[in-house]
C-alpha positions in Angstrom: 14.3 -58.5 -24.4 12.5 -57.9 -21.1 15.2 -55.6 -19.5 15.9 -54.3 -22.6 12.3 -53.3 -22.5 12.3 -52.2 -18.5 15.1 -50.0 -19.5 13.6 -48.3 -22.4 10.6 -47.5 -20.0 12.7 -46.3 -16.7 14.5 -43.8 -19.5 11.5 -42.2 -20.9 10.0 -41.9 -17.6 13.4 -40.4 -16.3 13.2 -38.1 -19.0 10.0 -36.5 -18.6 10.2 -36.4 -15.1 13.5 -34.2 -15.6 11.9 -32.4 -17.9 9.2 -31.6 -15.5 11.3 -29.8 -12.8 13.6 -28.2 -15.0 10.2 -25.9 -16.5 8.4 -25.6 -13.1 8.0 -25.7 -9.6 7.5 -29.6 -9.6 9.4 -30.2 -6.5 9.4 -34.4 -7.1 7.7 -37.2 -8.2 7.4 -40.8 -7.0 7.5 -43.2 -9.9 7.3 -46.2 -7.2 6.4 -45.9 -3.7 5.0 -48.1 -0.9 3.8 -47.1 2.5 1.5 -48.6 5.4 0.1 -46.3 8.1 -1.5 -47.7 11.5 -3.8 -46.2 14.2 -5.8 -47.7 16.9 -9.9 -46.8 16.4 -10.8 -45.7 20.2 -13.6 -48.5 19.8 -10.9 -50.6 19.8 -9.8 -52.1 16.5 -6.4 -52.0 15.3 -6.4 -51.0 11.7 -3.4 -50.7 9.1 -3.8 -49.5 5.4 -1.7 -51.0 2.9 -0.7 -48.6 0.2 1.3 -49.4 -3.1 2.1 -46.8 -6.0 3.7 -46.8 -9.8 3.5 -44.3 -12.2 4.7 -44.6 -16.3 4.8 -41.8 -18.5 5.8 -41.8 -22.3 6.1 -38.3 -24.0 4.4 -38.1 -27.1 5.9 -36.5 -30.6 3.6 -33.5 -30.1 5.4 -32.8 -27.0 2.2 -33.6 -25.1 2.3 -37.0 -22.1 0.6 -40.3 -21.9 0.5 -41.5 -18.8 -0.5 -44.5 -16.7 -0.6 -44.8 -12.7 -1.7 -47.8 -10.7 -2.7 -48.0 -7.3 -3.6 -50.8 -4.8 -4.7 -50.4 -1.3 -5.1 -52.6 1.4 -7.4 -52.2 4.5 -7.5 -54.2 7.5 -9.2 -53.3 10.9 -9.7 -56.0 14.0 -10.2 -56.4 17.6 -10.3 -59.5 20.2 -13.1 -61.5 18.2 -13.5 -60.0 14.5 -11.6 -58.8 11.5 -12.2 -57.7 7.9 -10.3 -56.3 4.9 -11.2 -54.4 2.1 -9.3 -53.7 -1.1 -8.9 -51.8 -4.2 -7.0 -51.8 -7.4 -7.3 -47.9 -10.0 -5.9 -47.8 -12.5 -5.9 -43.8 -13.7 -5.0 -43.0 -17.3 -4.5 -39.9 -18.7 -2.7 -37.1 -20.4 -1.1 -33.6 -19.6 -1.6 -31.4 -23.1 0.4 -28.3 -23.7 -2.6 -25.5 -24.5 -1.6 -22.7 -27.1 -0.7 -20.3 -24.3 3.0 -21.8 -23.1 2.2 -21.2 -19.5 -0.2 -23.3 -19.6 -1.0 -27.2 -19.2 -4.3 -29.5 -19.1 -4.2 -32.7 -17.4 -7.0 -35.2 -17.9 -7.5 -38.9 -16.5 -10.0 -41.3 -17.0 -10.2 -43.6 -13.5 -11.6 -47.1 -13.6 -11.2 -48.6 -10.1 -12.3 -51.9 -8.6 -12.8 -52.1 -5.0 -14.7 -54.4 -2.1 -14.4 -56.8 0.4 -13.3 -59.5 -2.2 -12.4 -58.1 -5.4 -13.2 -61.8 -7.7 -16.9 -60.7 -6.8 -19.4 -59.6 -10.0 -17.3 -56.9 -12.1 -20.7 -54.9 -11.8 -20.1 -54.7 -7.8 -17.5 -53.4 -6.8 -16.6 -51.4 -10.3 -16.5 -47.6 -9.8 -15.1 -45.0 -12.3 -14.3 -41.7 -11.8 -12.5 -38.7 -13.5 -10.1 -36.1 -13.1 -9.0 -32.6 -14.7 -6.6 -30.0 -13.8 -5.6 -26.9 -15.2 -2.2 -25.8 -14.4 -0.2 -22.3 -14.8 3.0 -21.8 -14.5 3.9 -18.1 -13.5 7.2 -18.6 -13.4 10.1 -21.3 -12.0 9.6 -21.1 -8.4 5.5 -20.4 -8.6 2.8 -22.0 -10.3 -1.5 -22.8 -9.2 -3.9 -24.6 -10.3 -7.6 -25.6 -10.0 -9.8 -28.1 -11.4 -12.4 -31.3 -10.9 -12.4 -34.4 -9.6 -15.2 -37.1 -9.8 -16.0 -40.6 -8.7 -18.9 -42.8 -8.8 -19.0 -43.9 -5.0 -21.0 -46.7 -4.1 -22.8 -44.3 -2.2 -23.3 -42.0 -5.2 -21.9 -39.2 -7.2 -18.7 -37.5 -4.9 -17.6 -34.6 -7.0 -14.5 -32.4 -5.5 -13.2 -28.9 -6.6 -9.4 -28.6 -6.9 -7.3 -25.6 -5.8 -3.8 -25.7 -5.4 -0.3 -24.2 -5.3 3.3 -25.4 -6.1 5.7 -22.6 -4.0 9.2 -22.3 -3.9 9.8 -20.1 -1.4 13.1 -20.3 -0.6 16.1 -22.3 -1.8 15.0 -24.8 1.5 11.1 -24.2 1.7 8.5 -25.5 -0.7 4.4 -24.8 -0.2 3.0 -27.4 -2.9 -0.1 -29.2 -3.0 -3.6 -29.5 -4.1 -6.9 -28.9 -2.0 -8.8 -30.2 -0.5 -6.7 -33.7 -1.0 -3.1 -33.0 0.0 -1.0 -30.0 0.7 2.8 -29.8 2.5 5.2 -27.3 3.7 8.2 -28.8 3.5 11.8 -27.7 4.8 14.9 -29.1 3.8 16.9 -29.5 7.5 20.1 -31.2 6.1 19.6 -30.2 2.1 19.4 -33.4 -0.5 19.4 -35.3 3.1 16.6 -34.4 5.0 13.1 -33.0 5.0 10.8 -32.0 7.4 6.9 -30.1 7.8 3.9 -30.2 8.1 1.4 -32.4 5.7 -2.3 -32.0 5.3 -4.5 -35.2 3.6 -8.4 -35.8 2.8 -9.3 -38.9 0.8 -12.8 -39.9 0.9 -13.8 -43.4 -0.9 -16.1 -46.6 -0.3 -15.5 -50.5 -0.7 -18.1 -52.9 -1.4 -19.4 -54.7 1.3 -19.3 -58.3 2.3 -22.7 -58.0 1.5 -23.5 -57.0 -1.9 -26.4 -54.6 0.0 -24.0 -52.9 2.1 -20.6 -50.8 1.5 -18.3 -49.4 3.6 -17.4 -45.3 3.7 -14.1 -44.1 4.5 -13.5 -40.2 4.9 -10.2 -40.1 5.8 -8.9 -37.0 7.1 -5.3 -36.2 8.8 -3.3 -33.2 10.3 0.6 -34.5 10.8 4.1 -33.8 10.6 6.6 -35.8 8.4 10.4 -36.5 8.1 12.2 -37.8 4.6 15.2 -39.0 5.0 17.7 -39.3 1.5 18.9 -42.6 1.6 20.6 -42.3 -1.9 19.7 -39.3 -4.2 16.4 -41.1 -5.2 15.9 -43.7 -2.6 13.5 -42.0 0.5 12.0 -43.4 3.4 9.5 -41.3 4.7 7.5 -41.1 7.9 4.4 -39.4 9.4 2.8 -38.6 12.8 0.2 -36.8 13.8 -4.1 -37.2 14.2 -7.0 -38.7 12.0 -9.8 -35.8 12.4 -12.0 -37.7 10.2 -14.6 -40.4 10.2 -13.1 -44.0 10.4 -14.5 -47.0 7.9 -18.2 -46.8 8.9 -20.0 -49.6 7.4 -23.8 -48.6 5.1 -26.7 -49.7 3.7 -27.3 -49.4 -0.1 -30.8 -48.3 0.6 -29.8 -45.9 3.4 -26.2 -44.6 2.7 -26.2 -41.7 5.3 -26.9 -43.9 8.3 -24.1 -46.1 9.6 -25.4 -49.6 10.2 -24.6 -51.1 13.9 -20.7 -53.1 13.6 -18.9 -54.2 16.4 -15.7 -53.4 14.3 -16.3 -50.0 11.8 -17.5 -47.7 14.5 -17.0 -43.7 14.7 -14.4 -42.7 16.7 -12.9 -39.4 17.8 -9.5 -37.8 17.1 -6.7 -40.0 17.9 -2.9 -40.2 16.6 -1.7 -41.9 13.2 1.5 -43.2 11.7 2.8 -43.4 8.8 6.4 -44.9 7.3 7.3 -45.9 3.8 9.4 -46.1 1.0 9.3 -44.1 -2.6 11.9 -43.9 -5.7 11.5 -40.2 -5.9 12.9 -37.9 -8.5 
């Protein structure tokens, strides 16, 4: 009954993922992934960033998509004498809707998220939700943009973000696709169905309760890098990343004062320095 069931689920996720490149410019998606990147703070700590990724659809009757992704992450930064780790679990559900004009699609999710130091604290804690909405058109097979709105209830207050973004095929080999100001990649197939290569653009900014229920920790992640995925099978990738972290490292806050970084000897700014990345997806 079980793999009966698992195999009922991997078709109709199958399915509407097929169904999603065949009508647009939807150059792959991940229904599983796992990746961990690394860099070295120039204060000194070593920190790594667990990341770990699924995604089920089920296509409705109407032709519209419910949909379900979960996502953990896991954050540890130390030096000679201290450590910490921080943690989060969302769970984003949603659905894409087919609006009366045929170019056009709505996508909506509703983001509960749980996130801190130790996640068995008080639900009320280290609970944030958030929401999402993107409008999508589809100008034709190779072209589509889209724009739209996300929000989050940060534990250092409302973070709303705009969304603008293209999906490009601009050659049989080169794809522009992405959505500002969180991701965007130009992407170039070296070996095709083998090997890809470009250039990758990311911006996540989020928070984690403290160890402290008085204090939370900021992360505004920023990175500028190049990438290589390499087709192990047809839908088996490993992927990895190089290039710089621009952004502010996990800087650690008081509730009562959440634009001035308390004194750590651990989350301190930093300047640019390099990142990597490397990990796994089941990509179709």
């Amino acid at each position: 009954m079980y793999f009966a069931s698992m195999k009922r689920i991997v078709f109709v996720a199958l399915s509407w993922l097929f169904s999603q490149m065949n009508s647009h410019a939807q150059y792959f998606v991940d229904i599983f992934s796992f990746n961990r990147q690394a860099y070295n703070i120039p204060s000194g700590a070593q920190t790594s960033d667990l990341f770990v990724n699924a995604f089920i659809p089920k296509v409705l009757k109407n032709g519209n998509t419910f949909f379900v992704r979960a996502h953990y992450e896991k954050l540890e930064m130390r030096n000679d004498s201290l450590s910490s780790a921080y943690s989060s679990i969302t769970l984003p559900i949603g659905m894409q809707v087919q609006l009366k004009n045929p170019k056009v699609k709505f996508t909506g999710l509703v983001i509960p998220k749980i996130a801190g130091s130790d996640l068995g604290e008080t639900f009320s804690d280290v609970f944030q939700i958030g929401a999402y909405s993107l409008i999508t058109v589809t100008e034709s097979e190779k072209f589509r943009y889209k724009f739209g709105l996300y929000y989050n209830r940060e534990f250092f207050g409302n973070f709303f973000v705009p969304l603008v973004g293209v999906d490009w095929k601009v050659s049989d080999r080169f794809f522009l696709f992405g959505t500002l100001p969180q991701s965007f990649k130009a992407s170039y197939a070296i070996v095709p169905s083998r090997v890809n290569a470009g250039l990758a653009f990311r911006s996540m900014t989020r928070s984690f309760r403290g160890e402290d229920n008085n204090t939370f920790v900021r992360y505004n992640e920023l990175q500028f890098k190049t990438f290589f995925d390499f087709y192990i099978t047809k839908k088996n990738v490993v992927f990895v990343e190089g290039g710089y972290f621009l952004g502010k490292t996990p800087l650690l806050y008081n509730n009562s004062d959440v634009k001035t970084p308390l004194p750590s000897n651990l989350l301190k700014e930093g300047k640019a320095f390099p990142i990597i990345n490397a990990g796994w997806a089941l990509r179709f």
